[in-house]
N, C-alpha and C positions, 0 to 999 in steps of 0.2 A: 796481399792475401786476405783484406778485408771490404768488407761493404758498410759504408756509412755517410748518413745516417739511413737508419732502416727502423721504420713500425710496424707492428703486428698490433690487433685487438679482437675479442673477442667481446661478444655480448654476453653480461654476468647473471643475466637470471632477472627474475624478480628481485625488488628491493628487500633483503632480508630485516630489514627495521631494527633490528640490534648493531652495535659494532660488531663487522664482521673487518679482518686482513685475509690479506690473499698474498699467494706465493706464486711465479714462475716458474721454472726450472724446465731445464734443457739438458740434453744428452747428445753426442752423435751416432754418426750410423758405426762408425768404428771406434770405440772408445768407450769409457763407463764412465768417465769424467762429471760429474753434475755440475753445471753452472747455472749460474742466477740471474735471472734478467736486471740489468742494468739499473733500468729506469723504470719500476712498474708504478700504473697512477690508477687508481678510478676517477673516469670522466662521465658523469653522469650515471647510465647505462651500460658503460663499456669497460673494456677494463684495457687500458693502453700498456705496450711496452715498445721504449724507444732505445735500439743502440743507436749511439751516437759514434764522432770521429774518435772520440777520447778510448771508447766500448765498445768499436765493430762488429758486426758479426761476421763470420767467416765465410767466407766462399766457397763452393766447393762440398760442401758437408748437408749432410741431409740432418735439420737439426731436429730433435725428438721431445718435440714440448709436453711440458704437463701443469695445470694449474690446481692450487689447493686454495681452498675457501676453510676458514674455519673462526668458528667464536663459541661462546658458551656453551651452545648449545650440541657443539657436535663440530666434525669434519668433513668435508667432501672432496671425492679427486677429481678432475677429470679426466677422459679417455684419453687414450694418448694421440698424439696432432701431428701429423712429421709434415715437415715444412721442410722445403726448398729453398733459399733464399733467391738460387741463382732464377728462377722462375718470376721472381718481382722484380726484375732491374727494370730501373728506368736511366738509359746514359744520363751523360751532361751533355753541354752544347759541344758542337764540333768544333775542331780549332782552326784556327788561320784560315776563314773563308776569302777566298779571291775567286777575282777571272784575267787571269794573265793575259789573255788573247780575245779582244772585242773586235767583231767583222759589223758589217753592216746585217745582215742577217743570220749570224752566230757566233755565238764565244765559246767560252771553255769556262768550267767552274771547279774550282780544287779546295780542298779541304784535307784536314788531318782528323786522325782518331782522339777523341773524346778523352781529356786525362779522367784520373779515377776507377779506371778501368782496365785490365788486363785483357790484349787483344789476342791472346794465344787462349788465354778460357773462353770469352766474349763476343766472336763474332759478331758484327755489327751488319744489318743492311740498312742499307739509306737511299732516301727518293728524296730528289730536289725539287723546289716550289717553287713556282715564279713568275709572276705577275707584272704586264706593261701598265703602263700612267695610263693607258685605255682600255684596261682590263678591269670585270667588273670581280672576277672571283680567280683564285690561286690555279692555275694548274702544274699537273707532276709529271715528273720521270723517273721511273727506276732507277740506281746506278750500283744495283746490288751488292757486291763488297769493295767496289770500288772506291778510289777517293778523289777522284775526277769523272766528269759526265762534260760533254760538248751540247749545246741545246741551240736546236735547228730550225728553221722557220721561221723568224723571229723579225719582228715589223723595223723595218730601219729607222735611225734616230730618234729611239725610242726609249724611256728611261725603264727600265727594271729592277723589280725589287728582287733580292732571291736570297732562301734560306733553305738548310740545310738539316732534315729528321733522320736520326738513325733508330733503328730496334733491336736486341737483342737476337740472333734466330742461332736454331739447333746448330751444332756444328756439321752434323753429318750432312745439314743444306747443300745441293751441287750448286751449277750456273743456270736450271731451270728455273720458270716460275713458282714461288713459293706457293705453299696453300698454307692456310690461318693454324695447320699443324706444325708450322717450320716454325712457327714464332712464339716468343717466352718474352713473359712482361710488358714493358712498357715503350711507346714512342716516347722522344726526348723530346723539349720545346723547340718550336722552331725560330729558335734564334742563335747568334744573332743574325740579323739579315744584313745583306749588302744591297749596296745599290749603282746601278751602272748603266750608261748610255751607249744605245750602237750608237754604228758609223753612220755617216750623210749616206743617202742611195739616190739616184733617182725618183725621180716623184711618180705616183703611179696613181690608175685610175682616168678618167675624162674628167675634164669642165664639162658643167653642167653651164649652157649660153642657149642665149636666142637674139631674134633681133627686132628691131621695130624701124621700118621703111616707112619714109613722106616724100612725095614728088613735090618740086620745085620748078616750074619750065621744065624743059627737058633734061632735069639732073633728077638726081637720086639722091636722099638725104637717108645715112643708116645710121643708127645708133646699135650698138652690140653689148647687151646685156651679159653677165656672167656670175657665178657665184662662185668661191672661194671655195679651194681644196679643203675638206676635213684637213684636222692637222696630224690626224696618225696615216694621211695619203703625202703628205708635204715631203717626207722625208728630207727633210734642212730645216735649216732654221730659218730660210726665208724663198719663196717660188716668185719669180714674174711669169705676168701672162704675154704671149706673144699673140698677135691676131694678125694672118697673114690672108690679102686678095689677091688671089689671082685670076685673070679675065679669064674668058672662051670668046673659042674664034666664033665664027658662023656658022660651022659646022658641028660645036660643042666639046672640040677639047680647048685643055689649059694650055694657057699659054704662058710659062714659067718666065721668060725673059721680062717680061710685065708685073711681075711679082712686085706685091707694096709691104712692105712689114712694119707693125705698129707694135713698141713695147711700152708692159705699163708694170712697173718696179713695184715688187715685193706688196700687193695686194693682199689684203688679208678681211676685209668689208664686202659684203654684195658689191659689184662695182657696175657700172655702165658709160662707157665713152662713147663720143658721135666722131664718126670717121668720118675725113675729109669728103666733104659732096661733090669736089669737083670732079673726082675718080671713079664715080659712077655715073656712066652713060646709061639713057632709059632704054636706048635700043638695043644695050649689050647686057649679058648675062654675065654673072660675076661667082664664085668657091671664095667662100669665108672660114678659113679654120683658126681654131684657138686652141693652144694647150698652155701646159704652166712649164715653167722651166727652172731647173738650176744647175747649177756646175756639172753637174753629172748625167745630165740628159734632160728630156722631158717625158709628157707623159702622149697617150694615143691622140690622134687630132680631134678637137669636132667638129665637124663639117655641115656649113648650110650653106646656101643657095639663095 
């Protein structure tokens, strides 16, 4: 039934140059009760009052402040200030963040409601944040009172961070989209954060290749140039390149029976190898493709001639 710790302050005026004290007090909307603020300080300028864990304030109650100033010279009120508390919250962090269920291209993220907090007065909405090792800035997703969200699209073996904000909003909120009238107080920090890697996928995208041909008598000397997957295209922890020739007849198709296949293990440097000379005749025309490969397939071919 309490909120703490919780501040209010107000700015006291000009510096009256004499000692001057000052008094808080508080009423509610139902009650005649006077209470005393807790903890009142002057902070320069200001004039602070803090309930603490020990001094709460209450929840729920529309409190009915009034500040008195007075020294030698006389007394002053102020008007009166009705404060809401429940209109300042700021949660705490959410609890037991996980992802029970990691895909290669989506998991699941679950959390629980925020202690300190009453979820029957309190309503919570919350959007998830979450950011790959090759992201340069957070993005979000709603999961509006939910305490799980599934997040989709997501680059295979890939590490992500993800953390978890909830806000305050009105109760009478439906499952529409909220407008900046649905919400009271404060986003809570977004922490803590977890961290977690998809699954292997297939490696996607082309090799980037080319080639460099020198005639020798009547052979063909080729060397095939190639450069290395980005590593948020890799999907694993490690891709070979395959580089496959197949001839053409005379007429210009492939002739697959003839197929040569060259592997060159978990590259990760600009690379360039020279393919056997003896396997290109200068009077025949030869299909060079290269992709990257690993457990789980490869990627599209690239094709020169």
């Amino acid at each position: 039934d309490s909120l703490g710790p919780f501040t209010c302050w107000w700015n006291r005026g000009r510096d009256p140059i004499i000692h001057t004290t000052y008094n808080l007090t508080y009423t509610f909307k139902v009650g005649s009760e006077v209470h005393v603020c807790p903890n009142l300080q002057v902070e320069q300028d200001q004039l602070v009052c803090r309930w603490s864990e020990s001094s709460p304030v209450m929840y729920g109650n529309e409190h009915r402040i009034t500040v008195t100033a007075e020294n030698d010279l006389g007394k002053a009120t102020s008007d009166l200030k009705s404060l809401d508390p429940d209109e300042y919250v700021k949660p705490g962090n959410v609890e037991q963040l996980r992802t029970p269920e990691v895909g290669s291209d989506s998991l699941s993220v679950r959390w629980q409601y925020p202690v300190g907090l009453e979820p029957s007065h309190f309503p919570l909405f919350y959007t998830v944040r979450y950011k790959g090792e090759w992201d340069n800035q957070y993005m979000e997703q709603n999961a509006s009172q939910d305490l799980s969200l599934e997040l989709r699209r997501l680059n295979p073996y890939t590490l992500y961070t993800i953390c978890v904000v909830s806000h305050p909003i009105d109760m009478a909120y439906g499952q529409t989209t909220p407008t900046p009238g649905d919400f009271k107080g404060y986003w809570s920090d977004c922490e803590p954060s977890h961290s977690v890697r998809t699954q292997e996928a297939a490696p996607s995208g082309k090799v980037e290749a080319w080639l460099l041909v020198s005639k020798e008598g009547d052979r063909r000397k080729v060397k095939v140039f190639w450069k290395p997957l980005p590593p948020w295209d890799r999907h694993s922890e490690w891709v070979d390149y395959v580089i496959s020739i197949l001839p053409r007849s005379e007429q210009g198709a492939i002739i697959p029976s003839q197929e040569k296949t060259f592997s060159f293990d978990n590259q990760t440097v600009d690379s360039g190898d020279v393919l056997q000379g003896e396997v290109f005749e200068t009077s025949r025309s030869y299909e060079i493709r290269i992709s990257a490969n690993n457990s789980h397939g490869h990627t599209d071919y690239t094709t020169m001639t």
